[in-house]
N, CA, C and O atoms as a DFTB+ gen file, in Angstrom:
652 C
 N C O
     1  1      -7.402      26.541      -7.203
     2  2      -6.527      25.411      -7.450
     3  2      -7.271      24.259      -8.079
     4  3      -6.519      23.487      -8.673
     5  1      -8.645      23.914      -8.108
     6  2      -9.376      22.805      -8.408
     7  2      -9.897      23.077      -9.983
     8  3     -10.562      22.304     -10.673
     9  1      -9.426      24.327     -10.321
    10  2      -9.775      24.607     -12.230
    11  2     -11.054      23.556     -12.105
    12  3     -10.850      22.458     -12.622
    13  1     -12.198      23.735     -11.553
    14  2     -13.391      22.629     -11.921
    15  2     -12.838      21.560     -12.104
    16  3     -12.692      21.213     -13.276
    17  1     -12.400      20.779     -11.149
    18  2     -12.323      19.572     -10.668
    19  2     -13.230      19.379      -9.403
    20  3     -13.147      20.095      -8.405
    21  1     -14.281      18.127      -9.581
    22  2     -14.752      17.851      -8.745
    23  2     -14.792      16.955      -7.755
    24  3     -14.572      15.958      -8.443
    25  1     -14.956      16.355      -6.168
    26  2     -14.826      15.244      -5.796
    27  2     -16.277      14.944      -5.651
    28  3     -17.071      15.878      -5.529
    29  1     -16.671      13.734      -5.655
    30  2     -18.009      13.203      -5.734
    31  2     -17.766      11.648      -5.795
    32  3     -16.746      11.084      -6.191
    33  1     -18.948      11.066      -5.309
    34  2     -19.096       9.470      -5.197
    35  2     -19.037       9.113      -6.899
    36  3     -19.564       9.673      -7.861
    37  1     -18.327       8.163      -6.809
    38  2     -17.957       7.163      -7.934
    39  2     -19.570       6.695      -8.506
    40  3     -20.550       6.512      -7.783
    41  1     -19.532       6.609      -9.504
    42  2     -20.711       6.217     -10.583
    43  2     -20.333       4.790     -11.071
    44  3     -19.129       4.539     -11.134
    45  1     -21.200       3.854     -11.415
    46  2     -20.700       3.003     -12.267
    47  2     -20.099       3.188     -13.284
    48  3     -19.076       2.621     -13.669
    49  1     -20.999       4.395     -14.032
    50  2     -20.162       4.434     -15.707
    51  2     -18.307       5.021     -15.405
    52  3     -17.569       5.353     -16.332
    53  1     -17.918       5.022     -14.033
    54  2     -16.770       5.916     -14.310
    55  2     -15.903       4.878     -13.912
    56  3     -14.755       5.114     -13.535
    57  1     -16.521       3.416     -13.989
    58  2     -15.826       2.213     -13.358
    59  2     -14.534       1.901     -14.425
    60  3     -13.386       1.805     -13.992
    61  1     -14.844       1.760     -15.819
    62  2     -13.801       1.865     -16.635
    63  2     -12.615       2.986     -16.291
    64  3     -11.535       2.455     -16.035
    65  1     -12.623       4.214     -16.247
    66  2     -11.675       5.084     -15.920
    67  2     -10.536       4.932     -14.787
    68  3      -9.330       5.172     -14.728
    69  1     -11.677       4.333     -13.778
    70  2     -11.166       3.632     -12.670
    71  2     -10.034       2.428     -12.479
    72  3      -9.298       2.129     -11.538
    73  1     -10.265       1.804     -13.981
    74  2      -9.897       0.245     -14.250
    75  2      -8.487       1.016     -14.875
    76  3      -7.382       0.685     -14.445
    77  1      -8.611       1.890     -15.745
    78  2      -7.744       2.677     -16.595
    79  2      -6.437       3.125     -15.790
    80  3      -5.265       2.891     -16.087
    81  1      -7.009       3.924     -14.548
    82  2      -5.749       4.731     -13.970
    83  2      -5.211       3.774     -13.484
    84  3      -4.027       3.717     -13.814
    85  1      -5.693       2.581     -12.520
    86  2      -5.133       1.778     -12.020
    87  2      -4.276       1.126     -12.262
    88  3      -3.366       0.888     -11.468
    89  1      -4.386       0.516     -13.837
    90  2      -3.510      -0.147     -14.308
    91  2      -2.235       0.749     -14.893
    92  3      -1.072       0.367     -15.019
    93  1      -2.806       2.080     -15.221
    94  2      -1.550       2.925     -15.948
    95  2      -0.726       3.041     -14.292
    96  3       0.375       2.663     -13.893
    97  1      -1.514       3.528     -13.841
    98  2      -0.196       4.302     -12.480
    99  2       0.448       3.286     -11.898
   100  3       1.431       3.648     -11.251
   101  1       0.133       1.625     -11.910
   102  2       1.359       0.523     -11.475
   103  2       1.673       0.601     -12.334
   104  3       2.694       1.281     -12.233
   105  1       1.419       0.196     -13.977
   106  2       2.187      -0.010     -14.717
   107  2       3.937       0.903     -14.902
   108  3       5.075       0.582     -15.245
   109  1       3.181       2.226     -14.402
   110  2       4.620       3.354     -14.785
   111  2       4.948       3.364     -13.240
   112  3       6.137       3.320     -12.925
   113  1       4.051       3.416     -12.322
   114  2       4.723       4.285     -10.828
   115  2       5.692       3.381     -10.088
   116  3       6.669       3.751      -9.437
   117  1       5.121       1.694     -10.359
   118  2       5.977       0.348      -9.939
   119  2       6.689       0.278     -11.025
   120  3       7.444      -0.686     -10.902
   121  1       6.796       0.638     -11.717
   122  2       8.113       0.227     -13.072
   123  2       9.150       0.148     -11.867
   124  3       9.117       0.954     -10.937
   125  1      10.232      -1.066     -11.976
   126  2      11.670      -0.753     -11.532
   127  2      11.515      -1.391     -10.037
   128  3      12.429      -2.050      -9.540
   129  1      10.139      -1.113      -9.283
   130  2       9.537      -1.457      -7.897
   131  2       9.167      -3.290      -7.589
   132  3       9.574      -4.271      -6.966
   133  1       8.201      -2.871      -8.454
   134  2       7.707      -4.412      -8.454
   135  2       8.054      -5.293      -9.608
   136  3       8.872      -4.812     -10.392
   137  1       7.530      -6.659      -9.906
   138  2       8.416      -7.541     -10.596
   139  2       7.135      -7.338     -12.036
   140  3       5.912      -7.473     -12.003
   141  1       8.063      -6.971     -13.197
   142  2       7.687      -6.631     -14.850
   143  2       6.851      -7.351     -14.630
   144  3       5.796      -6.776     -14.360
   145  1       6.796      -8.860     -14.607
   146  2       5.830      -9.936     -15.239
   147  2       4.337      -9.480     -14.543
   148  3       3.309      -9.220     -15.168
   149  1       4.464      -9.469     -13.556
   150  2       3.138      -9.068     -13.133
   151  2       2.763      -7.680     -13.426
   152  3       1.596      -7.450     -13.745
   153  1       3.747      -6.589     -13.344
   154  2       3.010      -5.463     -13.990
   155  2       2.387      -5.914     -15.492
   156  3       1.187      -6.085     -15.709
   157  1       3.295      -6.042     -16.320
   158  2       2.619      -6.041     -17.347
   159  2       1.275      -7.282     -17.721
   160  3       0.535      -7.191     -18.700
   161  1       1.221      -8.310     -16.760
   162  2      -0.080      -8.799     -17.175
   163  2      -1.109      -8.082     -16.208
   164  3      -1.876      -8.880     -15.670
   165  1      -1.241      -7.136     -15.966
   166  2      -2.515      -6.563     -15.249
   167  2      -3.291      -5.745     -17.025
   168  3      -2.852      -5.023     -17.921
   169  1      -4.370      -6.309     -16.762
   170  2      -5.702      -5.222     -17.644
   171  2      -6.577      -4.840     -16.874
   172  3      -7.103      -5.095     -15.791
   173  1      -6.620      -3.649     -18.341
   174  2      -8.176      -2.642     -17.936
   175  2      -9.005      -3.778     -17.383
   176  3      -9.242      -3.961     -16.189
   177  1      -9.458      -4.588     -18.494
   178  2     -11.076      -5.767     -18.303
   179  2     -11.157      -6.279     -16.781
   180  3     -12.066      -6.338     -15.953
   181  1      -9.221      -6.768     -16.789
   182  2      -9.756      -7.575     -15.527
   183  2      -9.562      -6.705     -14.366
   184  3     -10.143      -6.961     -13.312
   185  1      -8.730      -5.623     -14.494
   186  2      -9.502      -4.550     -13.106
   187  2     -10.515      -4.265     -12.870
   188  3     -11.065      -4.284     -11.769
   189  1     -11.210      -3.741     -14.557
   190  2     -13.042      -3.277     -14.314
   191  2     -14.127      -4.684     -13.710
   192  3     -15.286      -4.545     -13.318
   193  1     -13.468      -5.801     -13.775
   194  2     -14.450      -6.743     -13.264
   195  2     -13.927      -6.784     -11.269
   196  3     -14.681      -7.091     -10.345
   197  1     -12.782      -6.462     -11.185
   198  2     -13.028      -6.479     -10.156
   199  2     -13.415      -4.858      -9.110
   200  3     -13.968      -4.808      -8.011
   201  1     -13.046      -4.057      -9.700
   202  2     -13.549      -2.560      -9.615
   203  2     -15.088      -2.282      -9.713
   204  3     -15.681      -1.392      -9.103
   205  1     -15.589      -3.106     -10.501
   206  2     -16.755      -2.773     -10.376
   207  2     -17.591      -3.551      -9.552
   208  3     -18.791      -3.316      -9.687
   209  1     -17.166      -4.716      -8.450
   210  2     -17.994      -4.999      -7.610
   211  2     -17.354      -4.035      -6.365
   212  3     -17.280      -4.546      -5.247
   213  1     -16.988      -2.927      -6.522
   214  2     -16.989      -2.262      -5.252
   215  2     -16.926      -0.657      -5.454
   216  3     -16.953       0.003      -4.416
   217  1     -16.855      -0.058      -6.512
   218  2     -16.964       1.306      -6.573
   219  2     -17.677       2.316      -5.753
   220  3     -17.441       3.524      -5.756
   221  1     -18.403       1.815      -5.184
   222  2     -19.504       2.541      -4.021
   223  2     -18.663       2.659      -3.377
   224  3     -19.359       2.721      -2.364
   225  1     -17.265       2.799      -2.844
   226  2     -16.872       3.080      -1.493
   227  2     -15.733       4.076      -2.344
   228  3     -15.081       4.826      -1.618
   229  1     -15.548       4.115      -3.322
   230  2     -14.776       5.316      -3.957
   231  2     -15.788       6.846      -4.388
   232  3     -16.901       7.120      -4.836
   233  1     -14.458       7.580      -3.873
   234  2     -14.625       8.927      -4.427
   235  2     -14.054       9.122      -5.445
   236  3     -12.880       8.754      -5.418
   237  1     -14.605       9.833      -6.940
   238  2     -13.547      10.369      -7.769
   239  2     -13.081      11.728      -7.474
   240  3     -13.263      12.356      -6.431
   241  1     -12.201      12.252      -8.962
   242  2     -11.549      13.466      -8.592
   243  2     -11.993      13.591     -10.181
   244  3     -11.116      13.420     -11.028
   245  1     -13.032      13.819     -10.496
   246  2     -13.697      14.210     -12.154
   247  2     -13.492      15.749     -12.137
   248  3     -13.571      16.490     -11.157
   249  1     -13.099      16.212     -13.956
   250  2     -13.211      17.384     -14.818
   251  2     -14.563      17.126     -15.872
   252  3     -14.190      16.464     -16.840
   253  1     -15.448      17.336     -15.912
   254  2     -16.299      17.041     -16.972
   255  2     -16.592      15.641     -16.965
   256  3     -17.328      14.990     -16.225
   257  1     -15.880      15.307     -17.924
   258  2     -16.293      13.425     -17.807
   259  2     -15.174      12.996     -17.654
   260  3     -15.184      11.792     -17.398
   261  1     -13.725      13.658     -17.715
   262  2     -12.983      12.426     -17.027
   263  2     -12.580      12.291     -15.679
   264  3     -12.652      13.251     -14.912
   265  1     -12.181      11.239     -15.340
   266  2     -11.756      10.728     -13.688
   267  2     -10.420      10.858     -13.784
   268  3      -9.572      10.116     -14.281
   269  1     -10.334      12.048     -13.164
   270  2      -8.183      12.143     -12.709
   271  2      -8.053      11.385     -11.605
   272  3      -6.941      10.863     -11.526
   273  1      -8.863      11.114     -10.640
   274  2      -8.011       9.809      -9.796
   275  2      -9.737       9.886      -8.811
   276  3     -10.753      10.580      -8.778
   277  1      -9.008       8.374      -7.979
   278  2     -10.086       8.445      -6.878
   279  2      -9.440       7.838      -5.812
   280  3      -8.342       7.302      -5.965
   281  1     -10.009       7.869      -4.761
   282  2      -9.973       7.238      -3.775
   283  2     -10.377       6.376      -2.867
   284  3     -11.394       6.971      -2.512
   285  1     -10.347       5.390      -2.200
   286  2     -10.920       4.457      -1.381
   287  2     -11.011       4.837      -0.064
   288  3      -9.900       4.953       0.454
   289  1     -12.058       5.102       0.758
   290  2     -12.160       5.442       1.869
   291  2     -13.020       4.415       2.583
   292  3     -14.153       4.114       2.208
   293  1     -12.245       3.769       3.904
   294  2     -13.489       2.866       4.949
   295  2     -12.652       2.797       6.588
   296  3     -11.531       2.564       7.038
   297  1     -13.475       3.018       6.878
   298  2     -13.795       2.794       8.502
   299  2     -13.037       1.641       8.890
   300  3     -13.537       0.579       8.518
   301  1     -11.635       1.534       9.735
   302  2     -10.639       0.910       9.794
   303  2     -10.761       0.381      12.080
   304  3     -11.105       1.122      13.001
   305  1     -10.330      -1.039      12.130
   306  2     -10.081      -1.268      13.615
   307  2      -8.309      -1.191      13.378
   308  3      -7.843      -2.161      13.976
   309  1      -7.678      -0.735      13.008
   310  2      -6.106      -0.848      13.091
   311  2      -5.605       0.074      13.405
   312  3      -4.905       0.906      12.828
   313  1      -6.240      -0.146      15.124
   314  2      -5.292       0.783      15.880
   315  2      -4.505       1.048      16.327
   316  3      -4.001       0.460      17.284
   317  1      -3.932       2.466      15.569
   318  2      -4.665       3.527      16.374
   319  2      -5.547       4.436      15.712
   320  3      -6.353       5.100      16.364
   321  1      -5.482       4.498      14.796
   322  2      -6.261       4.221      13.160
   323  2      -8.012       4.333      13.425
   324  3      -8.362       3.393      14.139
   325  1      -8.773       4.919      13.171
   326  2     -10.053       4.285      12.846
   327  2     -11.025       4.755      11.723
   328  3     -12.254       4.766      11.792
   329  1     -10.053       5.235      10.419
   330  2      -9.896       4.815       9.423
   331  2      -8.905       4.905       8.264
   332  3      -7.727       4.598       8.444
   333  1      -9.302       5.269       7.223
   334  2      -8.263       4.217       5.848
   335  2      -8.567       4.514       5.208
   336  3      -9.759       4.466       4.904
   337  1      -7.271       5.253       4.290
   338  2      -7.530       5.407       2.719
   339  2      -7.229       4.677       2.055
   340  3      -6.423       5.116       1.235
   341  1      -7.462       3.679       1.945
   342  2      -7.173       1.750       0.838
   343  2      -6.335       2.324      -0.238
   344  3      -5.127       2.087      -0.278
   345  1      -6.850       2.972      -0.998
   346  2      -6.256       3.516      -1.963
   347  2      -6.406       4.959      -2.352
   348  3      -7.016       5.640      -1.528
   349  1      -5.945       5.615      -3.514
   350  2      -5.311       7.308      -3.806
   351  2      -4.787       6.683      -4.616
   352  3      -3.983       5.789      -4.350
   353  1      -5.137       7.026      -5.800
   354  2      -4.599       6.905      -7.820
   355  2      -5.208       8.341      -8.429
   356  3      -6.363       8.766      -8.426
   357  1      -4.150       8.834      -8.876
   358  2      -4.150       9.758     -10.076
   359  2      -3.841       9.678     -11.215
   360  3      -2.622       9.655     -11.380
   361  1      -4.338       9.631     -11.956
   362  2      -4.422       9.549     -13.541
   363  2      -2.819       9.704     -13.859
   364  3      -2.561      10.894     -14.037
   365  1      -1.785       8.949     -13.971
   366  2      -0.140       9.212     -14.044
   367  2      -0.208      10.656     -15.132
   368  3       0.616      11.511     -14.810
   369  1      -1.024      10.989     -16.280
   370  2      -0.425      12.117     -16.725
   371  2      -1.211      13.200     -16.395
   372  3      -1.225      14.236     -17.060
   373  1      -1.981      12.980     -15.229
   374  2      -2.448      14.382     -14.571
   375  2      -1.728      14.780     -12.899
   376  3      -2.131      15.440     -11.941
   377  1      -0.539      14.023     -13.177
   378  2      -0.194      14.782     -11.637
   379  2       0.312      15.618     -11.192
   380  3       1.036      16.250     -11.961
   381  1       0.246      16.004     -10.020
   382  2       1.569      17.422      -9.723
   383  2       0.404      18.643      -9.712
   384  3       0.637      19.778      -9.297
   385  1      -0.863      18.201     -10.234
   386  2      -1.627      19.626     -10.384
   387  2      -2.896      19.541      -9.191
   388  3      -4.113      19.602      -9.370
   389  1      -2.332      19.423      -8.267
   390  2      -3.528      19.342      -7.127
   391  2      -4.546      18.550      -6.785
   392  3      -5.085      18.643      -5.682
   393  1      -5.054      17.355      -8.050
   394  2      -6.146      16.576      -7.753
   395  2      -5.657      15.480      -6.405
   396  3      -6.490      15.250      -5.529
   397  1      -4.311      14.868      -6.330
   398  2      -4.095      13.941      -4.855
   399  2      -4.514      14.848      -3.972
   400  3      -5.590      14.637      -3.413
   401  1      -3.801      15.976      -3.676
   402  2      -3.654      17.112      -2.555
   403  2      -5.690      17.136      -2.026
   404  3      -6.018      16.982      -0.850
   405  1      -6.823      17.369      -3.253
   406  2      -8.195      17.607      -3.000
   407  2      -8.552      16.368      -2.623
   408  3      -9.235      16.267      -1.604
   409  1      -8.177      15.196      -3.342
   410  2      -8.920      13.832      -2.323
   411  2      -8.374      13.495      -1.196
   412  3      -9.151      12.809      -0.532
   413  1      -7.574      13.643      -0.791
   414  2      -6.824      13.888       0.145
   415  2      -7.185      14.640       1.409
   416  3      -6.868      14.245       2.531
   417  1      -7.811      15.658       1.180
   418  2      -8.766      16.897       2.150
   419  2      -9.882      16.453       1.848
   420  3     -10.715      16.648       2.734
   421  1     -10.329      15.824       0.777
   422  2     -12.221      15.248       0.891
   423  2     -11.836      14.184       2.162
   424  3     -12.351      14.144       3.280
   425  1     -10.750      13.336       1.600
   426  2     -10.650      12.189       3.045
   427  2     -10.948      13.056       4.210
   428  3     -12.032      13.074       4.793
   429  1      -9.932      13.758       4.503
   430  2      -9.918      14.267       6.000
   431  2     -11.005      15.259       6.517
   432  3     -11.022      15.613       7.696
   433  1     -11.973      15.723       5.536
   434  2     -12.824      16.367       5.585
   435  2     -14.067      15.079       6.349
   436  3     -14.655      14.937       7.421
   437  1     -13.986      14.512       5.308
   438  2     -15.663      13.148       5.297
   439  2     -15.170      12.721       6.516
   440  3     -15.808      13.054       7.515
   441  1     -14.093      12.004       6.658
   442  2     -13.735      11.348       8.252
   443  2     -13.673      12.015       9.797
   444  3     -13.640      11.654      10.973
   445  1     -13.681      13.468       8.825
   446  2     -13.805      14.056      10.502
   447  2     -15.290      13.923      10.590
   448  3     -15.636      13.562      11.715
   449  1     -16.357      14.117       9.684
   450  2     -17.360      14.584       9.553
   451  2     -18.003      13.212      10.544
   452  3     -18.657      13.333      11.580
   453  1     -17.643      12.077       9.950
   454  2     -17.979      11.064      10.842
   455  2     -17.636      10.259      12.454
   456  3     -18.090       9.253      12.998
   457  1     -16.336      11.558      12.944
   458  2     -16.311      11.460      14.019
   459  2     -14.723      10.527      14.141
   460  3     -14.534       9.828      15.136
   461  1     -13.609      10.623      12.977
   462  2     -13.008       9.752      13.039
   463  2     -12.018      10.662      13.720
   464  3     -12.146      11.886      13.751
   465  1     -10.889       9.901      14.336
   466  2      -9.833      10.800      14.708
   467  2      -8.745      10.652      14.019
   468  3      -8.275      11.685      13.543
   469  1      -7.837       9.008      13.692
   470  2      -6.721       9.172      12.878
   471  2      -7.049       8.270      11.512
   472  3      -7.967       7.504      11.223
   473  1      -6.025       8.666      10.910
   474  2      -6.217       7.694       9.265
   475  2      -4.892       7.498       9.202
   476  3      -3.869       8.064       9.587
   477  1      -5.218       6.471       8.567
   478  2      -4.254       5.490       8.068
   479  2      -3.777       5.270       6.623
   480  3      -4.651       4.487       6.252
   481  1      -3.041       5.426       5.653
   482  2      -2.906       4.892       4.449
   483  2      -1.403       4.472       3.914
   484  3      -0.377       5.137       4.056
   485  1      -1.531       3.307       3.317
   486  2      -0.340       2.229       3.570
   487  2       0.341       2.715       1.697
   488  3      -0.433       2.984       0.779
   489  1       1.747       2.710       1.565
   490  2       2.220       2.515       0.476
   491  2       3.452       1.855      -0.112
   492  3       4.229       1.664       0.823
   493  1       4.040       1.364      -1.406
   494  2       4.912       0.574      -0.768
   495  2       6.397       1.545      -0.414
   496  3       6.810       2.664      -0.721
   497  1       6.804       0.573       0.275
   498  2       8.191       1.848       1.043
   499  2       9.077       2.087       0.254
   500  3       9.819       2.998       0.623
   501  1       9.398       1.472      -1.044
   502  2      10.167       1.941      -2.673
   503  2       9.329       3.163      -3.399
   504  3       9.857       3.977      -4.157
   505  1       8.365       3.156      -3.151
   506  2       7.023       4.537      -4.023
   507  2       8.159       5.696      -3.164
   508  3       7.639       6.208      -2.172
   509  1       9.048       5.963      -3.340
   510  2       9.645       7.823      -3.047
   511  2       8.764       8.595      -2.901
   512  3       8.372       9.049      -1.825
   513  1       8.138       8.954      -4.538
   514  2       7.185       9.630      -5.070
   515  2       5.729       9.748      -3.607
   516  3       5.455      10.570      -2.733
   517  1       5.408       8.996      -3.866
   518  2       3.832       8.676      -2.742
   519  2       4.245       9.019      -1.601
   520  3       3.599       9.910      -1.049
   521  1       5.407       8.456      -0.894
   522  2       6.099       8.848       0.459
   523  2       6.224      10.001       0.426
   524  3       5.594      10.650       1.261
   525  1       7.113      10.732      -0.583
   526  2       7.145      12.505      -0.471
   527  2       5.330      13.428      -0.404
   528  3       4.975      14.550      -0.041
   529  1       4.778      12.504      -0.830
   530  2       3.542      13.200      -1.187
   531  2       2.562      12.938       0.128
   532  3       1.689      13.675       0.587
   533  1       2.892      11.977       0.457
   534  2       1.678      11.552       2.313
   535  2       2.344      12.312       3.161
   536  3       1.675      12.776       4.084
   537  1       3.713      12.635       3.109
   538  2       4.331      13.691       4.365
   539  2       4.254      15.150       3.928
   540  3       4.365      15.902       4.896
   541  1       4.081      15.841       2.644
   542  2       3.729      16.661       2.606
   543  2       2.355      17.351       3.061
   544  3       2.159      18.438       3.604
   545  1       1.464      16.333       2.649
   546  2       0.101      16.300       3.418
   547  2      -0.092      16.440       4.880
   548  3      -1.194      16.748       5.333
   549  1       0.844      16.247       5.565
   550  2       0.412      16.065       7.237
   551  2       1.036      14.677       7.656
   552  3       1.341      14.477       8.832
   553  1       1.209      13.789       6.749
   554  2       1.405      12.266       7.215
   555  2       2.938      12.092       7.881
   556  3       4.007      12.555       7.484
   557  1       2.643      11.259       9.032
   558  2       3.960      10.742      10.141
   559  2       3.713       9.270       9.977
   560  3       2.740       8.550      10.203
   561  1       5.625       8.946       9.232
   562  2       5.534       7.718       9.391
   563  2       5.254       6.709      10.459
   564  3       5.577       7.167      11.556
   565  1       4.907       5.842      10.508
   566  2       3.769       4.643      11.503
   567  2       4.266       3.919      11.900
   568  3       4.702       3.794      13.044
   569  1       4.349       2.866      10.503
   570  2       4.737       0.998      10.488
   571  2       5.144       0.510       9.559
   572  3       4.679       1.084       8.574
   573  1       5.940      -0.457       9.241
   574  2       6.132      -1.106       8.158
   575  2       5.269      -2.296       8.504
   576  3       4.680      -2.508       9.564
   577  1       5.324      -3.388       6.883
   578  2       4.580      -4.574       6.857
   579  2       5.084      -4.747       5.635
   580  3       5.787      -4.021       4.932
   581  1       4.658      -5.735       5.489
   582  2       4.447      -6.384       4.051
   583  2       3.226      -6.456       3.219
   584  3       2.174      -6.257       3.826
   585  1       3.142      -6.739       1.739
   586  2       2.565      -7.241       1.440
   587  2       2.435      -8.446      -0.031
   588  3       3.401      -8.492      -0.793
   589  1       1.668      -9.009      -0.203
   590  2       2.096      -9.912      -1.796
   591  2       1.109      -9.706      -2.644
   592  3      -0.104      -9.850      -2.492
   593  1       1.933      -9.242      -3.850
   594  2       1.241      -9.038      -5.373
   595  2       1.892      -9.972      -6.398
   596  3       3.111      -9.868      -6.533
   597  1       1.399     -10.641      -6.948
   598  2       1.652     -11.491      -8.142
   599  2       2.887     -12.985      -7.365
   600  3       4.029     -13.046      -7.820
   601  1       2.571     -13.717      -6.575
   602  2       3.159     -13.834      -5.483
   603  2       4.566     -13.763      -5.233
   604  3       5.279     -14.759      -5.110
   605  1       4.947     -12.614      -5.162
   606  2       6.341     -11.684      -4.368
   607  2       5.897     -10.566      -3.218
   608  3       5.029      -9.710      -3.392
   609  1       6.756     -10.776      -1.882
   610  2       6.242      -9.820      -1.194
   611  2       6.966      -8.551      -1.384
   612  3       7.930      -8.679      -2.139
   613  1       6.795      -7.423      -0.945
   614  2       7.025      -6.648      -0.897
   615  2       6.232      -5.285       0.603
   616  3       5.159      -5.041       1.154
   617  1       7.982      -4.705       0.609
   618  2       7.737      -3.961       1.972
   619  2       7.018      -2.827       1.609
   620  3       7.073      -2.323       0.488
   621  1       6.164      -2.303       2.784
   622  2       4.910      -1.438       2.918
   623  2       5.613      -0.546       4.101
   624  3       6.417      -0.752       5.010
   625  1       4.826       0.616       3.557
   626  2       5.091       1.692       5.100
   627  2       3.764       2.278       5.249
   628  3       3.035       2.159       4.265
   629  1       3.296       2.879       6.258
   630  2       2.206       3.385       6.840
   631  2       2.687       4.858       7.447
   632  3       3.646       5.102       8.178
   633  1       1.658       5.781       6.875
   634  2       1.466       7.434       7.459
   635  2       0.141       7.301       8.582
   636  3      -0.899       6.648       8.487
   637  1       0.485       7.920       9.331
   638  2      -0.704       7.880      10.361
   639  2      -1.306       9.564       9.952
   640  3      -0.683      10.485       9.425
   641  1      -2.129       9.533      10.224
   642  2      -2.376      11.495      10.176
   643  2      -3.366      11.559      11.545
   644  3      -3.923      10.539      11.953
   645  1      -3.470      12.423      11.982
   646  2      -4.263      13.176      12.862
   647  2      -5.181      13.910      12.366
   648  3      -4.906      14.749      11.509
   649  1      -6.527      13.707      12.853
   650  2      -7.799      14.772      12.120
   651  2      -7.985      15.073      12.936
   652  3      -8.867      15.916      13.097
């Protein structure tokens, strides 16, 4: 299923790619979700400046040299939780072909490895798409919350999983 796709720690040079999916997958996945004006002023530049003071805590999901998605993984107190996938982005025109499904099992793989028991990862509660895809995985809905982007809030839901 992984056709040489690999998961591995994020590199600097793959910080652009990083900046790339990010902005494509709100731009199309929040279309309709969140409010235009702020989708459309998000850039590559100004994601990669802020992407690149933290890439060390991402995994990608690389073919050769490109990055089909990555993930954010850290050690979480929001319990019952004790940790967190921050984020899970796939390249919008590579999906459906297994790369979420493998970072997804690197998560639950690395976190058991470190002794974690549940994870946590938050999305917003309009994403269908993401919701169908965290309960296919194992994920039981949690909690709602909020949160604010471009300042409008917007409602959040939470999958708990069991490792």
């Amino acid at each position: 299923m992984n056709n040489g796709i690999i998961i591995r720690q994020a590199k600097k040079e793959d910080v652009r790619q990083i900046a790339e999916i990010l902005v494509e997958d709100w731009q199309t996945a929040y279309r309709g979700i969140m409010d235009d004006d702020f989708l459309d002023s998000l850039s590559v530049n100004q994601r990669y400046e802020i992407e690149v003071k933290r890439y060390d805590k991402y995994v990608v999901a690389a073919e050769g040299n490109e990055i089909l998605g990555y993930a954010w993984l850290e050690s979480t107190e929001e319990a019952p939780a004790d940790c967190e996938v921050i984020a899970l982005y796939v390249r919008y025109s590579k999906r459906n072909k297994g790369t979420g499904k493998l970072l997804m099992r690197y998560a639950f793989n690395y976190f058991r490895s470190i002794g974690k028991k549940k994870m946590i990862i938050w999305c917003l509660k309009e994403n269908h798409e993401s919701r169908r895809f965290y309960e296919k995985v194992g994920g039981k809905e949690y909690q709602t919350g909020s949160h604010n982007w471009g300042g409008k809030g917007y409602e959040m839901i939470s999958y708990l999983y069991d490792l």
